[in-house]
PASEBA-1860 file (N, C-alpha, C; in nm, 3 decimals):
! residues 90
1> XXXXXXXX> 8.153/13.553/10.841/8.025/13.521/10.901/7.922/13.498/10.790 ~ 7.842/13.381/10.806/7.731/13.372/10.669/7.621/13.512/10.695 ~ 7.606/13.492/10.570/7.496/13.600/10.573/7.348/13.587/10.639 ~ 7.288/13.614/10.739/7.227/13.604/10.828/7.103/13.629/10.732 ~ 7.043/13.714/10.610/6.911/13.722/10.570/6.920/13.542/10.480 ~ 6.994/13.504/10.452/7.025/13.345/10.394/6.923/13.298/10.467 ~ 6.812/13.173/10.444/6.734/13.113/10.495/6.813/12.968/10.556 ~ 6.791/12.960/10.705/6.875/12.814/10.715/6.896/12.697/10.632
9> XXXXXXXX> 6.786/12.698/10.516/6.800/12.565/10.481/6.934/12.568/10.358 ~ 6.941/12.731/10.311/7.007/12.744/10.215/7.167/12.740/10.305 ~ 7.220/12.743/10.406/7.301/12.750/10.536/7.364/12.590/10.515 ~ 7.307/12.541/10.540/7.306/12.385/10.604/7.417/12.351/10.525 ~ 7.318/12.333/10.403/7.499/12.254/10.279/7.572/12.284/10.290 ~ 7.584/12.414/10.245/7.760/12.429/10.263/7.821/12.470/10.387 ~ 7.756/12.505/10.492/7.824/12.452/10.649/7.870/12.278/10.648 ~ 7.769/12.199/10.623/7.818/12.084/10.649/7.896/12.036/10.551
17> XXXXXXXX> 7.947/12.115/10.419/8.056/12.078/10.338/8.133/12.116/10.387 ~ 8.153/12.217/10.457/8.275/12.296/10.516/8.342/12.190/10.657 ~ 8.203/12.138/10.734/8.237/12.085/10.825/8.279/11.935/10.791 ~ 8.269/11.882/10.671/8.312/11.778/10.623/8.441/11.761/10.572 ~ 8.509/11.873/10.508/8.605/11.918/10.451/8.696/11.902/10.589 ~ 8.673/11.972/10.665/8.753/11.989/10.804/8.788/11.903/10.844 ~ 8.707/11.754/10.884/8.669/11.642/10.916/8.769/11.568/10.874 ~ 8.773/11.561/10.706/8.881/11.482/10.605/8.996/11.543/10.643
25> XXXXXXXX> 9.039/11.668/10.638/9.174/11.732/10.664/9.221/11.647/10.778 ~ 9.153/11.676/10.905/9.153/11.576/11.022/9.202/11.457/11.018 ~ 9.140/11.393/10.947/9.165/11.239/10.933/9.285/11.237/10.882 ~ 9.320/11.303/10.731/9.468/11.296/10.678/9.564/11.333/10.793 ~ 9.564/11.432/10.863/9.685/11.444/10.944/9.690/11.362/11.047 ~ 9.584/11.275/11.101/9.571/11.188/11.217/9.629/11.038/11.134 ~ 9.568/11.059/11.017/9.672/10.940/10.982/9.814/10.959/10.987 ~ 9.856/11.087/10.863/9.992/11.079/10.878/10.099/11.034/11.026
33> XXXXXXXX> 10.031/11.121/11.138/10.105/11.105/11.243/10.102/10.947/11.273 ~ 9.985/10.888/11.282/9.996/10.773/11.283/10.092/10.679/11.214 ~ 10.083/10.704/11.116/10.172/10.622/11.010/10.308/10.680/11.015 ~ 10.352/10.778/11.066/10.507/10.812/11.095/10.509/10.742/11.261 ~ 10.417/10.743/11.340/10.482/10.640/11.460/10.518/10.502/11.409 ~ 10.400/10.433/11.346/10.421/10.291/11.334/10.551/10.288/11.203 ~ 10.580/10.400/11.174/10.726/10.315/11.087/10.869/10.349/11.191 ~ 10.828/10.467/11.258/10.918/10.524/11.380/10.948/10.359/11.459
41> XXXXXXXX> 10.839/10.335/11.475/10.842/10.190/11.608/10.951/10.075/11.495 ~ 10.861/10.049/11.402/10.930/9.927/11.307/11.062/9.961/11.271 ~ 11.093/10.092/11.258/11.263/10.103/11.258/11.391/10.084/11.357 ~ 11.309/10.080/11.481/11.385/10.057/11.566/11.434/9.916/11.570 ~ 11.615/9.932/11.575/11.655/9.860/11.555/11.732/9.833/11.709 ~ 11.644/9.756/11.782/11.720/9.741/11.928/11.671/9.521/11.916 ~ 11.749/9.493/11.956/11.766/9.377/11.992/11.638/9.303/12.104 ~ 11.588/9.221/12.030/11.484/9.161/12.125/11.518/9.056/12.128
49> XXXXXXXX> 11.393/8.988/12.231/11.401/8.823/12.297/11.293/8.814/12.224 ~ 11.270/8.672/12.181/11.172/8.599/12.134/11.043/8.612/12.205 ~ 11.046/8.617/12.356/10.880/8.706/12.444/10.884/8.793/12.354 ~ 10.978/8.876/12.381/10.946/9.034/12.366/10.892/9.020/12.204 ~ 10.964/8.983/12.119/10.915/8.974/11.989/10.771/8.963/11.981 ~ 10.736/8.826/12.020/10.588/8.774/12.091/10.520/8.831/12.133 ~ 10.545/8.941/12.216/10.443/9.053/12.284/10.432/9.161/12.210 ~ 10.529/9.202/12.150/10.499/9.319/12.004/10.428/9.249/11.860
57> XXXXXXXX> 10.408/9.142/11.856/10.325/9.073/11.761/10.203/9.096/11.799 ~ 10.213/9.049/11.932/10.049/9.031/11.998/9.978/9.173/12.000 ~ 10.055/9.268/12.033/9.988/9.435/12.056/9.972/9.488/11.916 ~ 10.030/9.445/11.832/10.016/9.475/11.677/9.896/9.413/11.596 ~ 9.867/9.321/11.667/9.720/9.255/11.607/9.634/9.314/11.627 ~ 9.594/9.393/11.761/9.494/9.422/11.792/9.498/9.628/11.718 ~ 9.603/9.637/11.730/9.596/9.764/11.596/9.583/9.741/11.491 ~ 9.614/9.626/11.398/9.580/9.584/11.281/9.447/9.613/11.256
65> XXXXXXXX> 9.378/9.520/11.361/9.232/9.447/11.342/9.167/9.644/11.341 ~ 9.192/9.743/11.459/9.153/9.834/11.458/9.166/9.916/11.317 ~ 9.242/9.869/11.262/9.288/10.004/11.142/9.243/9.902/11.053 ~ 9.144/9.790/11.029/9.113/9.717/10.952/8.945/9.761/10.954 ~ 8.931/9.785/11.059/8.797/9.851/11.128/8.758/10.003/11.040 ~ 8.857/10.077/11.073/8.833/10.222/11.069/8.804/10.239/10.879 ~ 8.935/10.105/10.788/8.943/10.127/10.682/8.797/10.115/10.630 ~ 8.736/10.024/10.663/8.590/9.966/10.647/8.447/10.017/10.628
73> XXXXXXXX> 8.526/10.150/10.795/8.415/10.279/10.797/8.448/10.342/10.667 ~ 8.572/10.391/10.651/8.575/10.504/10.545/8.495/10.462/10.408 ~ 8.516/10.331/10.351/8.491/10.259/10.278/8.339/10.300/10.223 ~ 8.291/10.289/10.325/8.139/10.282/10.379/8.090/10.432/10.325 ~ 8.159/10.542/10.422/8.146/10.669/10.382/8.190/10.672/10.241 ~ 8.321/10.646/10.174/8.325/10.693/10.018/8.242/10.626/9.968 ~ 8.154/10.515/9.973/8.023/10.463/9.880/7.938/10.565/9.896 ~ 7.874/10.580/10.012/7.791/10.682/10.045/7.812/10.849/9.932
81> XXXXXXXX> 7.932/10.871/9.959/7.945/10.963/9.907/7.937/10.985/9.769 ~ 7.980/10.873/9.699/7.992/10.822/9.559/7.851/10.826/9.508 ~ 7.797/10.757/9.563/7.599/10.773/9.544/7.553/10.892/9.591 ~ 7.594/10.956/9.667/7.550/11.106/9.638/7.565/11.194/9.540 ~ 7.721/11.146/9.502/7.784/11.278/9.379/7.689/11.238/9.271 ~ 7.630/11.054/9.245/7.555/10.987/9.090/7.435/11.097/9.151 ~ 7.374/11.095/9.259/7.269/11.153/9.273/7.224/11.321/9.230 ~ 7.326/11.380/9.196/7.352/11.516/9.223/7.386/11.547/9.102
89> XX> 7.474/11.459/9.029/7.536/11.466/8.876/7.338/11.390/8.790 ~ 7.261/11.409/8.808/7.158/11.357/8.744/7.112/11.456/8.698
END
């Protein structure tokens, strides 16, 4: 438990490092699982029809485009973060 005579403002940082930390852990294991389905799926080696091929192309785009999305956010956040650490290292 934090120490309660601590003034909130002295609180804040490192709660929200802690809660940031958590956040990232999060993300790594939400990827991993992710990334062990989509090689789980691509290994399967069952015999398709040219639709079917066609329709697993088509549902794969629109996860692409999503995980092209998400990469973009993070992107965004490690700049952010990067200009904080120059800010802090001054």
């Amino acid at each position: 438990m934090m120490n309660q005579g601590q003034p909130e403002r002295e609180r804040y940082i490192p709660n929200q490092l802690g809660r940031l930390e958590k956040a990232v852990g999060e993300l790594e294991d939400f990827f991993g699982d992710l990334q062990g389905r989509l090689q789980y799926v691509r290994s399967e080696e069952v015999e398709k029809t040219t639709s079917e091929k066609e329709q697993e192309i088509a549902l794969s785009c629109p996860a692409a485009e999503s995980l092209r999305v998400q990469v973009l956010r993070i992107q965004s956040i490690n700049n952010r973060i990067q200009n904080q650490l120059k800010l802090l290292e001054i």
